[in-house]
C-alpha positions as CSV (number, residue, x, y, z in Angstrom):
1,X,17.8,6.4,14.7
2,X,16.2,4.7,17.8
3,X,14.1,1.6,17.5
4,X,10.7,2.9,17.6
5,X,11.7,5.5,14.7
6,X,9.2,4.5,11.3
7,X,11.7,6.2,9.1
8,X,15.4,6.1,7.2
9,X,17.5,8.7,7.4
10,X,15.8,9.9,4.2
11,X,12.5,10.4,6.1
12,X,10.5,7.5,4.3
13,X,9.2,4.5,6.0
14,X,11.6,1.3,5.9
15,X,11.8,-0.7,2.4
16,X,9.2,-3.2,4.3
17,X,7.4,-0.9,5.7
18,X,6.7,0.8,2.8
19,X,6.0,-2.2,0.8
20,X,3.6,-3.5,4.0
21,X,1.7,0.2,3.3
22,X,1.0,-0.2,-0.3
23,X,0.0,-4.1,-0.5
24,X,-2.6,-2.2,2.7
25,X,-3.7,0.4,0.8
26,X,-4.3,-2.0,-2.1
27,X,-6.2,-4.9,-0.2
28,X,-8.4,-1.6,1.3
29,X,-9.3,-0.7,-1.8
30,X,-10.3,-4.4,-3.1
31,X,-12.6,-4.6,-0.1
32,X,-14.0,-1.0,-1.2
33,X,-14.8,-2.5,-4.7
34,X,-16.4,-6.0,-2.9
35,X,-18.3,-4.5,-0.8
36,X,-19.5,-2.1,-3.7
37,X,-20.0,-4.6,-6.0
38,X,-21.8,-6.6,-3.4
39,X,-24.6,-4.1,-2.4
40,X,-25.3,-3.7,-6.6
41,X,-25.3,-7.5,-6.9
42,X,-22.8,-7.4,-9.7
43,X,-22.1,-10.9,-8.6
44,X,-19.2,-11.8,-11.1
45,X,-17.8,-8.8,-10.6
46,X,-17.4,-10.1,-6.9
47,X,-16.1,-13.1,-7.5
48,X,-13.3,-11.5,-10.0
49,X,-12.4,-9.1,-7.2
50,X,-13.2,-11.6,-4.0
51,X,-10.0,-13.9,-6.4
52,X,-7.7,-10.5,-6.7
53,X,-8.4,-10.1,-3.0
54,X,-7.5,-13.5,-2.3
55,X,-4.1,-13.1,-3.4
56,X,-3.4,-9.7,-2.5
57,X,-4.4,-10.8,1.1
58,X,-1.5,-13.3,0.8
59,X,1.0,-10.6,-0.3
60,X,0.2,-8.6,2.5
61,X,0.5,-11.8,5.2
62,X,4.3,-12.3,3.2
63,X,5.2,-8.0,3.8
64,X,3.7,-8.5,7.6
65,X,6.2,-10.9,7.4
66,X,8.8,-9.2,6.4
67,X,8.6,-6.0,9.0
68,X,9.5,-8.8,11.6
69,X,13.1,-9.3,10.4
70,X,13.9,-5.5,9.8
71,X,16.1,-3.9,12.9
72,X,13.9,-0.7,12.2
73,X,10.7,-0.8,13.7
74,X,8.2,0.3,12.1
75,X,5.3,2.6,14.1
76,X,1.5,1.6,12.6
77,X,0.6,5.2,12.5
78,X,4.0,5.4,9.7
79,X,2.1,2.8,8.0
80,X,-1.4,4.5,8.1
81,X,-0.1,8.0,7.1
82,X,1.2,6.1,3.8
83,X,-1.7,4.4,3.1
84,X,-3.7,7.6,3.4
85,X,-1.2,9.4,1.2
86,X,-1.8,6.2,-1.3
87,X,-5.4,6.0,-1.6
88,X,-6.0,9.6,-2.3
89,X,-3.5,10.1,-5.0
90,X,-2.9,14.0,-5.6
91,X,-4.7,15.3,-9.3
């Protein structure tokens, strides 16, 4: 596996990768719901998601973090595929 390789050799993206890719897709989806909430005015419903984004924000800063220390490196578009694949689950 070279350097610049996203993957395993089970074809998924590294354990940090993939945990940087879902704390992504979830802090994208949190900003879908603010900004929703925002343009209807449902003000405490902002403020309950702005305080879920806060700490989901925090996760995602700690598995950024993390993809520094791994000897796989992982490619952003690795990461974007994911978080694609994770915020249009399959029915």
């Amino acid at each position: 596996m070279s350097a610049t390789d996203p993957t395993d050799s089970t074809g998924t993206l590294t354990a940090g990768g993939q945990r940087f890719a879902e704390h992504y897709a979830h802090a994208l989806a949190l900003m879908d719901r603010l900004a929703r909430s925002v343009e209807e005015g449902n003000w405490p419903f902002a403020a309950d998601v702005a305080g879920e984004a806060s700490t989901a924000l925090d996760e995602l800063s700690t598995a950024a973090s993390v993809l520094t220390t791994e000897a796989t490196a992982t490619v952003p578009a690795a990461v974007l595929d994911i978080t694609d694949r994770l915020a249009r689950p399959e029915g």
